[in-house]
C-alpha positions, 0 to 999 in steps of 0.5 A: 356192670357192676361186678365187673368194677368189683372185679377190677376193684378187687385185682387192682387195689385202685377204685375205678372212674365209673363212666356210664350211667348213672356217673355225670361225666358222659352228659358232661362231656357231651355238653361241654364238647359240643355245646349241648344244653341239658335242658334240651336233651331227652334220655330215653331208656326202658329202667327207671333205675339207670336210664332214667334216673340218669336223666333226673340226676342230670338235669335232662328231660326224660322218656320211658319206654315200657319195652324193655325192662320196666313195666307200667305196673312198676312205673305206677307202683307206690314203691317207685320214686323215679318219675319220667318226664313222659312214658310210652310203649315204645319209642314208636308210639311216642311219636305217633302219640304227638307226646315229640311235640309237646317235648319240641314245644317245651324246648322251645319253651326253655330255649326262650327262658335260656335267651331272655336271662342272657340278656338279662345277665348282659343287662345287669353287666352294662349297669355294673360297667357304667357303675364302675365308670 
């Protein structure tokens, strides 16, 4: 947490490398050791303020669970300015709300998109191949 890097900071002189949320280099990592496509993970989390806004500053959909920390009140709240992709009481009733399909659907969806610009890009390579020749 916070107060810890602070500390750490602090005793050391040196600014630390933060690794958890909301700091990219943990979806980073993940993407590019396994293969990952961000448009294709969900975070799901109960603070708008870490879990979620991790996900929107990373390109990931996002799902906010109101058992935890955030309530309703405060996700629709004129204050608010982070905005979950999908909410729910909790990750069970996301499921049996079907609101997993829609998420599956829209993956799909984004997976078609992701094929149909490969191709195109292979497309647009060839011609400039054959251009050059």
């Amino acid at each position: 947490n916070g107060s810890m890097v602070g500390a750490i900071k602090g005793c050391t002189g040196q600014e630390p490398t933060v690794v958890g949320k909301p700091s990219p280099l943990m979806i980073d990592y993940l993407c590019d050791k396994l293969g990952l496509e961000r448009g294709r993970i969900c975070m799901v989390g109960d603070r708008l303020d870490t879990d979620i806004l991790f996900g929107t500053d990373n390109g990931l959909k996002t799902l906010l669970v109101l058992s935890g920390v955030t309530t309703e009140e405060k996700l629709l709240s004129q204050e608010n300015v982070i905005t979950p992709d999908f909410y729910a009481d909790s990750i069970n009733a996301f499921f049996e709300e079907g609101a997993a399909a829609e998420v599956a659907e829209e993956a799909e969806e984004v997976t078609a998109e992701v094929e149909e610009a490969k191709e195109s890009v292979a497309e647009v390579k060839k011609e400039n191949a054959f251009e050059q020749l």
